[in-house]
N, C-alpha and C positions, 0 to 999 in steps of 0.2 A: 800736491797739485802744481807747484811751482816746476816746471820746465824750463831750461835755456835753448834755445834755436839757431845757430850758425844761420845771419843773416849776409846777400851778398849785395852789392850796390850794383845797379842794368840799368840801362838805357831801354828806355821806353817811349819810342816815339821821339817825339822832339823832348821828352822830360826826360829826368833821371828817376829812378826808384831803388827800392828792396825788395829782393827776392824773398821770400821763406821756403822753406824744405817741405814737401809733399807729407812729411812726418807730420808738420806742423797741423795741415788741415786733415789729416788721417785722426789725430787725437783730438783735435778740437774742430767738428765739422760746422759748428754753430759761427766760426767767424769767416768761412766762404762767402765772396760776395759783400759780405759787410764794408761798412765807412769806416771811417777814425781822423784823427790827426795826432798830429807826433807835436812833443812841447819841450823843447829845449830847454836845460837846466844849469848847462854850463857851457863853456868850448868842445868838451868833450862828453856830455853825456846829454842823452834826450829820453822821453820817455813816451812811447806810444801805446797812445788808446783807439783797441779796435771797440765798434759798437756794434754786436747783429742786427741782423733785421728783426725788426716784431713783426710780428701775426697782426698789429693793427696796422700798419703800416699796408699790409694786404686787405683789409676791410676798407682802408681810406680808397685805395683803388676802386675796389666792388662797391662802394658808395660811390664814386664818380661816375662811373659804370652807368648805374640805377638813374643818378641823376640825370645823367646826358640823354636816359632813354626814356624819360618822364619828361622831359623839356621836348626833345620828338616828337612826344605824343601827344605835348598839348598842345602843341605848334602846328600838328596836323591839320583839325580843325579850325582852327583860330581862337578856341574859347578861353584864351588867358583873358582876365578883369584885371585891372586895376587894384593894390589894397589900397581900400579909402580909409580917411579919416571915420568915418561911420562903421565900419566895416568893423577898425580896432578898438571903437567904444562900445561895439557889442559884444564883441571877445572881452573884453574887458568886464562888463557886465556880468558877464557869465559864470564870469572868477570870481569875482569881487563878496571876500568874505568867507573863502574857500580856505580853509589853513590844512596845509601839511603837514603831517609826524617825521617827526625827525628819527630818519632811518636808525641812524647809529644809537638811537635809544631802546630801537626795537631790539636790537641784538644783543643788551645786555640785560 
């Protein structure tokens, strides 16, 4: 799995960068698009890490998404309350004395 990639140094904009070879994202499509940063090691050597994107990374979208259109809709009407004090000692209430199993026990 180990590859070496003929990198070039470009101008980009007002920055500088590196190029990589179309080879590169031809064999590894998962770092298209992705972040990183590069960490210096010596004068002469660096080492870059690229990160992909996750799939949750797209959920955190589609939950802001959701969000922004629930806040719309409560906003339409006007029925947002207040949480009270009262409000969370009855939630509270409601819990109180409720225990959990511990997942990671169920599975062995």
């Amino acid at each position: 799995m180990s590859n070496s990639y003929s990198i070039r140094s470009t101008k980009i904009g007002n920055s500088a960068g590196f190029r990589l070879p179309a080879e590169f994202y031809r064999e590894h499509p998962q770092f298209a698009n992705a972040d990183g940063w590069i960490e210096v090691l010596s004068p002469d050597t660096a080492i870059v890490r690229i990160v992909p994107r996750d799939d949750d990374e797209e959920d955190s979208v589609m939950m802001r998404l959701f969000l922004d259109f629930a806040m719309t809709e409560a906003l339409k009407n006007n029925t947002l309350q207040p949480y009270t004090i009262e409000m969370s000692e009855a939630a509270h209430e409601l819990i109180d004395g409720v225990e959990l199993e511990d997942e990671s026990e169920e599975d062995s």
